[in-house]
N, C-alpha and C positions, 0 to 999 in steps of 0.2 A: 884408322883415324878419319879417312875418309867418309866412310860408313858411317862412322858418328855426327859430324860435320853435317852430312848431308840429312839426316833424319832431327839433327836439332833445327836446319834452315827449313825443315817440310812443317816441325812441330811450331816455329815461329811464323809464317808464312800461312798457320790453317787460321791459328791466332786470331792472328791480322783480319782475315777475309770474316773469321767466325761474326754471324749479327750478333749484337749484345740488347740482352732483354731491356724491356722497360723498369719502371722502378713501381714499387707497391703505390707510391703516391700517385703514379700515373695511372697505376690499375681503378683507383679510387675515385681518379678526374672524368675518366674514362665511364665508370658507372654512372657516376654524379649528372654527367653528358647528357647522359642517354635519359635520367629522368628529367633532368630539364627540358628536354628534346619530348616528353612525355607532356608533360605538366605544357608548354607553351603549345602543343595542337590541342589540351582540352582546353585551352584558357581563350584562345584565338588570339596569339600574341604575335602578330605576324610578324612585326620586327625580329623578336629571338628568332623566329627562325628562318627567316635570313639569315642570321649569323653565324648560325650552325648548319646550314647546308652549302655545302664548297659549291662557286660556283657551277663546274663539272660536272655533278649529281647524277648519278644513272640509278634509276630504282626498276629492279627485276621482277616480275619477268616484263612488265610490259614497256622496258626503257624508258623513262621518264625523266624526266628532263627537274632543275632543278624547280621552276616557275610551275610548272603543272604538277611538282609535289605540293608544295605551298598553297596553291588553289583546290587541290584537293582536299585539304588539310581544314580550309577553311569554311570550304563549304560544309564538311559534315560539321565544322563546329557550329555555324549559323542553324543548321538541321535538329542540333540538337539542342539550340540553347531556343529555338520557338518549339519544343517539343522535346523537356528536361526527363520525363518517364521512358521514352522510349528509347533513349541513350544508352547503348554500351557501356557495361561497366568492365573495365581492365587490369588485371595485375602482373607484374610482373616479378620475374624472382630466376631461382636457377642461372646466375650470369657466367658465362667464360669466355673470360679475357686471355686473348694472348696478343702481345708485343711485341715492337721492337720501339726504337727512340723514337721513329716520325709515322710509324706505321700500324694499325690494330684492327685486330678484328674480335667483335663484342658479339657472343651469342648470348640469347637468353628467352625465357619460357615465358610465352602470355597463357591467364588464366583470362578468359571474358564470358561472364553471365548478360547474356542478353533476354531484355523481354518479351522478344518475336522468332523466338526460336524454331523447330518443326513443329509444325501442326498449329502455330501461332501461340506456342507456351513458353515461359521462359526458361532456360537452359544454360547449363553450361560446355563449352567448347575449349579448345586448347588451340595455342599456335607457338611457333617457333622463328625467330625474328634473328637476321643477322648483319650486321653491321659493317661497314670498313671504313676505318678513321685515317685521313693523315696528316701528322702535326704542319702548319705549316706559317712562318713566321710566329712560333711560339704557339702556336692556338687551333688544338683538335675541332679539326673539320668531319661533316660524315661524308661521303666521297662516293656510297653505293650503299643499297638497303636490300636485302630480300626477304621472304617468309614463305611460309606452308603450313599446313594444318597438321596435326600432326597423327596419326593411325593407335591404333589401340595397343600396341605393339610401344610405342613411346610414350604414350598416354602411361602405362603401368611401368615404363622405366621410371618414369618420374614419381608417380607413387611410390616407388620401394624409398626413393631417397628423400618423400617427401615424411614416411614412416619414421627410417631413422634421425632425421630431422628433430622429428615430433617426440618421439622417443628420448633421445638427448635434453630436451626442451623440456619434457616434463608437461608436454602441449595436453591437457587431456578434454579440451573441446575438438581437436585432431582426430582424437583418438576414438573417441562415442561417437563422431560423424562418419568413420569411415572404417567400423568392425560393424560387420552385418551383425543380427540378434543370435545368432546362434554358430557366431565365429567359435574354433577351439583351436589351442596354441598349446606348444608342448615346452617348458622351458629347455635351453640349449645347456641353461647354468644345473639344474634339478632336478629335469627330465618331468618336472610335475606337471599336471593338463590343466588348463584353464582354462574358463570360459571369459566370456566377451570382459564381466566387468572385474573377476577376478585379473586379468591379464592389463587392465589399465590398473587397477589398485597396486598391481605389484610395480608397474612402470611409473607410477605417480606416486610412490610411497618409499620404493623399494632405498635402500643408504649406498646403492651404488653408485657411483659419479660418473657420469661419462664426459670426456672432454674434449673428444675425439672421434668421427667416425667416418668410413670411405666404404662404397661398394664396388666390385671389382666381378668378373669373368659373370655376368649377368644373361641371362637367358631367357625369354619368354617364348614362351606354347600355349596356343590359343586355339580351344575343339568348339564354336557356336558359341554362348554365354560361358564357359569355363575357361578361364587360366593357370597356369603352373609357372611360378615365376622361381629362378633359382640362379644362386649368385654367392659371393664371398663378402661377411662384414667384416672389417678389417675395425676393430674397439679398442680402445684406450681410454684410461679413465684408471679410478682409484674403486679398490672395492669396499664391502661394508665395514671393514677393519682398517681402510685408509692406505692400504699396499697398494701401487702404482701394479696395475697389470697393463699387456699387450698383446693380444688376441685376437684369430683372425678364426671366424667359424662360418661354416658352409648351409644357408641354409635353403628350404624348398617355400 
């Protein structure tokens, strides 16, 4: 009786201490955040962002203070608005949120095509941006910012799931931008070979639904210009008969 006693007060007691997530709507305010926090340095709105930098603000790696983000914020807006061609273009996308009630931290993927890129041509570049929130008197502050560029190595993590993405999406401006001319692909479903445009016809055509998709144990190996990327699709969706499947296939 004891024994039990005691492992019910440990089981109430983890409970207790356990943190409790945020709620989806938070996850949402949370992104919402961050593109407002986006949209007010292109716009040079320097009141919003005041409002969204906690007074505290440390930004990584060079410590920066909340006032010297701000200023820096605004200067490249001013740079850019007396010279609109030479302006960075931004996107971002790929967000992971995790929470708790008063506390987050928001990662997520910059796409930026700049027009002075190496060699003074334009280009596109990758970064990785992350955030820490914390709610405080009702109202998410960002509290600390970092980023890094990201290596070729996450550059094609991100391809794979920008693929299945696209794939899912039925994207096929995605998909003619980003199979070289003499891609071939083996189906997983048929085993049949295809070539570039036969492989979007079947993914832009094909009656299978997908409504669902995660990639898992992912691996990249890189010999000079070549890659081997290999990993698990985990798929769900309806097939061309409308039967709900769930499959998970390995591929290279």
């Amino acid at each position: 009786m004891k024994y039990v006693l005691a492992l019910t007060m440990l089981f109430l007691s983890s409970a207790l201490i356990a943190p409790a997530q945020c709620t989806d709507a938070d996850k949402k305010a949370l992104e919402a955040l961050d593109a407002s926090w986006s949209k007010a340095g292109l716009s040079g709105d320097k009141a919003a962002l005041m409002n969204i930098y906690a007074d505290d603000y440390v930004g990584f790696p060079g410590m920066v203070g909340k006032t010297s983000a701000i200023n820096s914020t605004m200067t490249a807006f001013e740079k850019n608005k007396a010279n609109p061609s030479g302006a960075d273009k931004v996107t971002y996308d790929h967000y992971m949120i995790s929470c708790t009630p008063l506390t987050a931290t928001v990662t997520h993927r910059n796409t930026v095509w700049t027009p002075d890129g190496t060699g003074g041509k334009p280009e596109t570049f990758y970064t990785r941006s992350v955030h820490v929130f914390e709610k405080r008197g009702g109202k998410w502050l960002v509290v600390s910012n970092a980023g890094h560029g990201l290596d070729d190595y996450a550059v094609l993590e991100y391809m794979e799931r920008d693929w299945n993405e696209a794939a899912m999406k039925r994207n096929k401006g995605w998909l003619e931008q980003n199979f070289a001319s003499d891609y071939t692909s083996i189906s997983s479903g048929s085993a049949a070979l295809m070539n570039k445009q036969q492989d979007i016809n079947d993914t832009i055509n094909g009656k299978t639904v997908v409504d669902w998709n995660d990639l898992s144990e992912m691996n990249v190996r890189i010999d000079g210009n070549t890659a081997i990327v290999t990993g698990v699709n985990h798929v769900k969706g309806k097939d061309d008969k409308g039967v709900a499947f769930d499959t998970k296939v390995r591929y290279t």
